[in-house]
N, C-alpha and C positions, 0 to 999 in steps of 0.2 A: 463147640459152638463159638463162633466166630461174633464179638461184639463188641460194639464202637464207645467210647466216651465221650461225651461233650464235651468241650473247653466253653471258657467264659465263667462270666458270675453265676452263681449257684440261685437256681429258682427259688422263689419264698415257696412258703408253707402253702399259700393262699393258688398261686399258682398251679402245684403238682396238684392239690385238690379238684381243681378245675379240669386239668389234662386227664384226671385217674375218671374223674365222671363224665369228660366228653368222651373218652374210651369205653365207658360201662354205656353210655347210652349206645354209642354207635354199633357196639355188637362187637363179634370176633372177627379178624382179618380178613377177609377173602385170597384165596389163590390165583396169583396171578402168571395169567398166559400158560401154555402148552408146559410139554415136557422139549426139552432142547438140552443136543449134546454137542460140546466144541471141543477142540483141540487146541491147547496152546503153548507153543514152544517161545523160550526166549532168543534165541536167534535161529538163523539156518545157515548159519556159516561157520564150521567148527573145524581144528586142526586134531590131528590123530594125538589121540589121547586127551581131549578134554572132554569135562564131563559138564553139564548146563538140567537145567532142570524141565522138565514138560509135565503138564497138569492136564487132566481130563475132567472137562467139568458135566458134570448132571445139573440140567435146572428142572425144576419141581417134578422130579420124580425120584425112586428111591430104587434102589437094587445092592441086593443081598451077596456080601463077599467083595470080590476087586475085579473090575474088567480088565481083561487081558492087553495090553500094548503090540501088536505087530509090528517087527521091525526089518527089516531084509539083512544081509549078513554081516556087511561093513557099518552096524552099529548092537550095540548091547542096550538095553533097557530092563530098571531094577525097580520092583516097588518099593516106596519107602515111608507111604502113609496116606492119610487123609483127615479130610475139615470138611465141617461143614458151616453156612454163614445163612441166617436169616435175616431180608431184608423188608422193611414194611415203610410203604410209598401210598400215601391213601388209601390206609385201610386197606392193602392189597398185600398180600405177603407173598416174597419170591425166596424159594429155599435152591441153595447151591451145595450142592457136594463135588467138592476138590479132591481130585485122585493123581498123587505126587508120586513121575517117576526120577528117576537118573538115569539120561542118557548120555550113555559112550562113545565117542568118535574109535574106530577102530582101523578103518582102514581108507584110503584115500578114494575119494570115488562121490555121484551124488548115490544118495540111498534114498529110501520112501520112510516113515513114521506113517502105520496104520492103511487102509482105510480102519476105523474101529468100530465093532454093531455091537446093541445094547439092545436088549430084549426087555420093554418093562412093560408088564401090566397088557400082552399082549399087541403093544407096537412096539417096532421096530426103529431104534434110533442108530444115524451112523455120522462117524466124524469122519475129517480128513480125505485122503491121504496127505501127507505135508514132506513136501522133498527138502532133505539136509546135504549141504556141500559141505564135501569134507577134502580137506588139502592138507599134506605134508607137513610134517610140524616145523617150524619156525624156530631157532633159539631165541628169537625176542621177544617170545612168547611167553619166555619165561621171568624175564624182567619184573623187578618189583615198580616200576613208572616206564610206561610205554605210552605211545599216542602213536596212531595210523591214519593218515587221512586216502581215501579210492575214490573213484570217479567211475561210473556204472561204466561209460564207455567212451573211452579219451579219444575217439573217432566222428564225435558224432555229424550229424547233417546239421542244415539251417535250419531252425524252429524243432526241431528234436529236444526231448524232452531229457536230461540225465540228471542223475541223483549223487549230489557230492556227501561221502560221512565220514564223519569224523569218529573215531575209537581210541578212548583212552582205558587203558588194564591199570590196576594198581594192584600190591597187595598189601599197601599199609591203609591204613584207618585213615581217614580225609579227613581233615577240618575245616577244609576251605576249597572251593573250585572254582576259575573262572577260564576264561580262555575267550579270545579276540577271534573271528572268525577274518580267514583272509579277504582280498579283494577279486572279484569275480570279473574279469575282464573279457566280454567277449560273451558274457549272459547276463542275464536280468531273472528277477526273482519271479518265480510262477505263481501266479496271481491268483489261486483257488483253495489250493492244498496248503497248509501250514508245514513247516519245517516239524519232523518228529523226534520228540528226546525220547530213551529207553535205557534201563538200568536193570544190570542183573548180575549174576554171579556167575563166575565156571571156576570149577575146580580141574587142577592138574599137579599131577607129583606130589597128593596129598596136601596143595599148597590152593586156597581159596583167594580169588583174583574178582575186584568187585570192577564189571565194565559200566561205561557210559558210552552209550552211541548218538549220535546228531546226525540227523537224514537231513538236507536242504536240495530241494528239488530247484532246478535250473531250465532255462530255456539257452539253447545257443543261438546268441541273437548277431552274431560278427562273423564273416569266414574268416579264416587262416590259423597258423599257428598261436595258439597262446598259452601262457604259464598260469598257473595257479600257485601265487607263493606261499609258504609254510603257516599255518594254523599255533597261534601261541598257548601255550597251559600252563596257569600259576596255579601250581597246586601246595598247602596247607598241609604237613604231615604232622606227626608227634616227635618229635628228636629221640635218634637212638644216642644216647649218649652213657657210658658207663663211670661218670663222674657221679660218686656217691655222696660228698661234700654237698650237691647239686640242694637246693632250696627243695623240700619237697612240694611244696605251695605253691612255688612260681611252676607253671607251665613251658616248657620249652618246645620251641618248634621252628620246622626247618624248612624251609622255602622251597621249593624245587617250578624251573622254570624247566618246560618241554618244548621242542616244537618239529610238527610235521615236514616230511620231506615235499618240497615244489612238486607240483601237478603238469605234466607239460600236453595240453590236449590240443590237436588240428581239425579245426571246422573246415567240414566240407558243403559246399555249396548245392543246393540243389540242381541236380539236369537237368537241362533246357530240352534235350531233345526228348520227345512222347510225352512232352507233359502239355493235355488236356488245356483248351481255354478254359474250362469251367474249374480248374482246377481249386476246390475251396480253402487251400492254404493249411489245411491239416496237417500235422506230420509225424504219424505212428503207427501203431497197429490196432487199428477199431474192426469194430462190428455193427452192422448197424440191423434193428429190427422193428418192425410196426405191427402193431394188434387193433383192433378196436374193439369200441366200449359201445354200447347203447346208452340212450340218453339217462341220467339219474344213474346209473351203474358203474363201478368200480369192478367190474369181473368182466374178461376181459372174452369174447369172443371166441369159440374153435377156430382155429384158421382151415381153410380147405373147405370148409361148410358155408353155402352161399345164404348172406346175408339180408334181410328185411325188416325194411323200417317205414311205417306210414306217413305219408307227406304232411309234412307240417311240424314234424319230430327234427331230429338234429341225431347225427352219431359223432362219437368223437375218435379221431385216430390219434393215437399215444405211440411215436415214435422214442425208439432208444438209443442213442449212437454213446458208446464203452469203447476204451481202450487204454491206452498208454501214454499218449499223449495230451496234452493243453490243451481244454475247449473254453478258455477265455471268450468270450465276445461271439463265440458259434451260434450262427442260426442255421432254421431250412433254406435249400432254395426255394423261390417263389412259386408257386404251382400256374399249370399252365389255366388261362381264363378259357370256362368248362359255359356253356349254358343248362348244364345238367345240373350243376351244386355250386352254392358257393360256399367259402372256407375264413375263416377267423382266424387266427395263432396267437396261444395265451403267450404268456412270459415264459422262457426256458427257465427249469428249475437244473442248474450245473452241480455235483461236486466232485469232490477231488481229496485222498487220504494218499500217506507216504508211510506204506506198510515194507518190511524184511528189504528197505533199499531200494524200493521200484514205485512206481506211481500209476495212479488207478485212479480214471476217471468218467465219470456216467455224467449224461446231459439226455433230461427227458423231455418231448417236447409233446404238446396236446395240440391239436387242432382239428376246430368244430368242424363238420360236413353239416352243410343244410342243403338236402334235395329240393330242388324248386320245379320238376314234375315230377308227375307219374310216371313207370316205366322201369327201364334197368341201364343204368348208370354203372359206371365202371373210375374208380379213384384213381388215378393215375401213380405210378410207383414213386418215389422220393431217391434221388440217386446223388450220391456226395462222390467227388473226386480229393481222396487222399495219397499223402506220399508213406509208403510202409519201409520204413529205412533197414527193416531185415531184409527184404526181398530188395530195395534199393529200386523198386519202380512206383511209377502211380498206378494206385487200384480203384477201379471205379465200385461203389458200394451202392446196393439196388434194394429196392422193397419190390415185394412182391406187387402186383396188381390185385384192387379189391372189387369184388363185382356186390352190385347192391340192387336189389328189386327192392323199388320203390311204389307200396300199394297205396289205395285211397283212404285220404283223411278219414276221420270219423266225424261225421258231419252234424250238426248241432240238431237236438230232433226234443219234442215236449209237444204237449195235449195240451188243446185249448176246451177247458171242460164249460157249458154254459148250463145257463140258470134254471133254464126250461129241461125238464123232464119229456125227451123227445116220446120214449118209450109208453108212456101212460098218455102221451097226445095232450098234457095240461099246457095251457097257453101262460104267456110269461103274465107273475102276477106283479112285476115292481111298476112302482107306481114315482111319478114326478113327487121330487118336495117341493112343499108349500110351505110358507111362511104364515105364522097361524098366528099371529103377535108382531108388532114393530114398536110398545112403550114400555115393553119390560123385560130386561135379560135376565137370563139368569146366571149365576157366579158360580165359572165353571169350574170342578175340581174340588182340590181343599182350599180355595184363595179367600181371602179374608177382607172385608173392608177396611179400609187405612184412616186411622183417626189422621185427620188435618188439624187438629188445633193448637195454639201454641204451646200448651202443655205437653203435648207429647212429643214436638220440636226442642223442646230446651232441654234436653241431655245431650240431643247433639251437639247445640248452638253451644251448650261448656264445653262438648268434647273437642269439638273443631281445633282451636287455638293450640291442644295439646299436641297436634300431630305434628308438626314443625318443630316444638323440644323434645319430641321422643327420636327424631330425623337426627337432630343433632348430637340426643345421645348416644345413638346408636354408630353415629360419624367417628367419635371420640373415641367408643369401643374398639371399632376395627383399627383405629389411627395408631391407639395405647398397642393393639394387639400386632400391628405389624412392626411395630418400630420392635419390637420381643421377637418378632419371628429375623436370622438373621438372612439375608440378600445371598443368594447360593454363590450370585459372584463374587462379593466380600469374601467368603467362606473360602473359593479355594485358592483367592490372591494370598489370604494368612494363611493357608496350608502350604505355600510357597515360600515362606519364611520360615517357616519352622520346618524345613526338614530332616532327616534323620541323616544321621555321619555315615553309618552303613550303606557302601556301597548297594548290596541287595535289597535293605530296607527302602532306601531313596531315589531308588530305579523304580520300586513298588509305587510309593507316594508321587513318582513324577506319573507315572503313570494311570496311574487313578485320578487324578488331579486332568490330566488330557484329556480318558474319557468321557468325566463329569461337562470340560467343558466341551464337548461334541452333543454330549444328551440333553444341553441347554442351548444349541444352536439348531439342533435338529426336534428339541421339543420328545424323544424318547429315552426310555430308559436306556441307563449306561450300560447295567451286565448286558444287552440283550445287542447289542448294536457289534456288527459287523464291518468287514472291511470296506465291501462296496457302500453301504451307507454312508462310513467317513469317504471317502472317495466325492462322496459328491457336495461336502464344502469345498473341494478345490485340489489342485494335485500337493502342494504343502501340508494340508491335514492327511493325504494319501502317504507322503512321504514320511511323517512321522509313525505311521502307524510302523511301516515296514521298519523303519530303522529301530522302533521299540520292541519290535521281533526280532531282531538283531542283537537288540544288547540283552532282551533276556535269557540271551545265551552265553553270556560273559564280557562282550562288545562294549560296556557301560565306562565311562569315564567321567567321577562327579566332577562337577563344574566344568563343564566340556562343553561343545558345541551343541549337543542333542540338548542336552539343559535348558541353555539358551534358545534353544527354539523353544522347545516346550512355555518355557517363562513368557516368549512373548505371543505363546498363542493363544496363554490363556488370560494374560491382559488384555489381549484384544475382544476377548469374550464379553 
């Protein structure tokens, strides 16, 4: 069993007492979500003979013995154990069993890892398949300090999407990494997906090699030829040195600077000829697809099955467009003006992740149908003109057409019951009121007569005078209590004086220190705030965010220019 410690100050006695009985009140954990089986490998790019690790996970279910790994011929795979880790997230507990192989590169070629089926409890779980490239082994491969920097495809078109990474192998013990990422000439950073880091190990020739990867996802925003110059790496080792005189006490260490070979990639321009007026500036390879919902429902329609919905109801069509490239700033086109329905469009919910070197991106979009008659209506299909730079033409991408019978309201309907007893023929017996009294009311309720005299006046008449010195004590209060509470802006101009000498620490501090002042200009919290929210104080709050993504890559130089911006964006706070 796999179990975490907490850092920080040690809870008092009075605390754990409280945590041990909010736990006894609330009961035992509950199990949280299905049974789910994944497959994960730490890269898919291996050279013949290295070995990398893959784990097969189980979530909350259990199965007896070790699931089998399928591998196709040009790889080897070894059991070599298992974990298991319990997680509890609100009273909810999630159990994982970790099933640890060793996979072998064997011979050059892609090969498949799995599909894998797990039979628990009478269902049926399957992972994968997951394809591994496997290429000729390299002698630099075997180097104890290597760095590689690839470019997915140093051809690409205008607005094509490619993934520059970076790959440093060691096999000494690190103390220290940093590394400046080059100048990108000819793209711009993709605006959805975060750049991805990954670390893992591979073994070859008996010899254990720790990597680092940097995925940065790019847009080609220039045609013609351009370079990408060399990626620097200051890496922190332990000194091999066999000087035994040496201080045992002082630590030695030995600098090693790296750096990548130039990138030379040619932007190609899009063609003009068969490209569509409507053409939506897209350019990758998507999919695009529409379902609907009925109104109040999250489930999502048979397609091919004609649809029905009573007038005065609403269905919503949930379109999907996936693919490979950048949907920055993507909308629908406009739909044609229907007298059959009209149509609403919420806000497109976009993302975008930078998995094994390639990028993956979904934009969902909803939009209401409100039928305004009776009858049968027909939604018109949603068609995007994209550029697919495999095929190297524009592809026009189509929804299906949706046919809707639209029946009648349910029309508002109730009994008007009367007084009279039709049925037994009694005549109505109410009768007019009359007023049977005009000198004497009566005191309705529980209400009480109010002494007027001045004796029963004079505890106010003392109290009165008091309200205006309780005003002011109460002034005094808040006045004492603010001047104690400190000014968030004061707070993070002297956390800008005091920051820490470490490089990594005081990229942390500069940073935190930035988002604090965006969640004070924008009124939200800090953890939770996003790039498009900073984006909209201005494109200088935009730019720092990017360039803070930058240096927490190694990019960072104290007292530099990003400093100085940072300093005066949060005096201006």
């Amino acid at each position: 069993m796999v179990s975490s410690v907490p850092t920080g100050p040690r809870p008092t006695r009075r605390a754990v007492l409280l945590a041990v009985a909010g736990l006894a009140l609330a009961g035992p954990a509950r199990a949280a979500g299905s049974p789910q089986l994944d497959l994960v490998v730490d890269t898919r790019q291996l050279q013949v003979g290295q070995t990398i690790s893959v784990q097969l996970q189980l979530t909350n279910a259990s199965f007896r013995g070790q699931p089998e790994l399928p591998v196709e011929s040009g790889l080897q795979a070894r059991f070599t154990g298992q974990s298991t880790q319990h997680i509890i997230v609100n009273l909810e507990s999630t159990r994982i069993t970790a099933y640890t192989y060793a996979l072998t590169a064997l011979a050059p070629g892609t090969w498949k890892v799995g599909p894998v089926t797990v039979d628990v409890g009478g269902q049926t779980l399957t992972a994968g398949p997951v394809e591994i490239t496997v290429v000729p082994r390299d002698a630099a491969a075997a180097k104890a300090q290597d760095v590689l920097a690839t470019i997915s495809d140093p051809r690409p078109f205008l607005g094509e999407v490619v993934v520059y990474r970076f790959r440093h192998q060691h096999a000494d013990r690190l103390l220290d990494l940093s590394w400046t990422p080059p100048d990108f000439d000819g793209f711009i950073a993709e605006k959805i997906a975060e750049p991805a880091q990954r670390e893992y190990q591979i073994r070859q020739d008996g010899t254990t090699y720790g990597v680092e990867e940097i995925s940065i996802p790019l847009v080609a925003s220039a045609t013609g030829r351009r370079v990408i110059p060399p990626a620097v790496v200051t890496a922190k080792v332990p000194a091999r040195s066999n000087n035994r005189r040496r201080n045992p006490f002082m630590a030695s260490v030995d600098t090693l600077t790296l750096a990548t070979q130039p990138i030379t990639v040619e932007i190609r321009p899009l063609p003009t000829e068969g490209r569509p007026a409507d053409f939506s500036g897209l350019v990758g390879t998507f999919r695009l697809d529409a379902v609907v919902h009925r109104e109040g429902s999250n489930t999502p329609l048979p397609p091919g099955q004609p649809v029905q919905v009573p007038l005065g109801e609403s269905l919503t069509l949930e379109v999907t467009l996936a693919g490979n490239g950048t949907l920055a700033g993507v909308r629908l086109p406009d739909p044609p003006e229907r007298e059959e329905y009209r149509v609403y469009d919420d806000t497109p919910e976009i993302r975008a992740t930078v998995e094994d070197g390639r990028l993956s991106s979904v934009a969902t979009f909803r939009r209401a149908v409100v039928p305004a008659r009776e009858g049968t209506m027909t939604i018109d299909p949603i068609e995007i003109v994209v550029f697919d730079p495999d095929a190297e033409r524009y592809v026009r991408l189509k929804t299906d057409p949706i046919e809707v019978q639209v029946t009648p309201g349910e029309a508002a309907s109730g009994e008007v019951r009367r007084f009279t007893d039709e049925q037994q023929g009694t005549p109505d017996s109410r009768q007019d009121v009359e007023a049977l009294a005009e000198d004497i009311l009566p005191v309705p309720g529980d209400a009480r007569i109010r002494d007027r005299s001045l004796r029963a006046a004079l505890p106010w008449a003392v109290a009165m005078p008091a309200v205006p010195a309780l005003g002011l004590v109460a002034l005094a209060i808040d006045g004492a209590l603010r001047r104690r509470r400190p000014d968030p802006r004061t707070r993070l101009r002297r956390a800008l004086h005091d920051l820490p000498t470490d490089p990594g620490d005081r990229l942390a501090a500069l940073e935190e220190a930035f988002r604090e002042a965006c969640a004070i200009r924008l009124s939200q919290p800090a953890p939770g705030l996003t790039r498009e929210q900073v984006a909209t104080l201005g494109d200088d709050a935009a730019r720092l965010y990017d360039d803070l993504v930058r240096a927490r890559y190694g990019g960072f130089e104290a007292g530099g220019d990003l400093e100085a911006r940072i300093r005066r964006f949060v005096e201006a706070t």
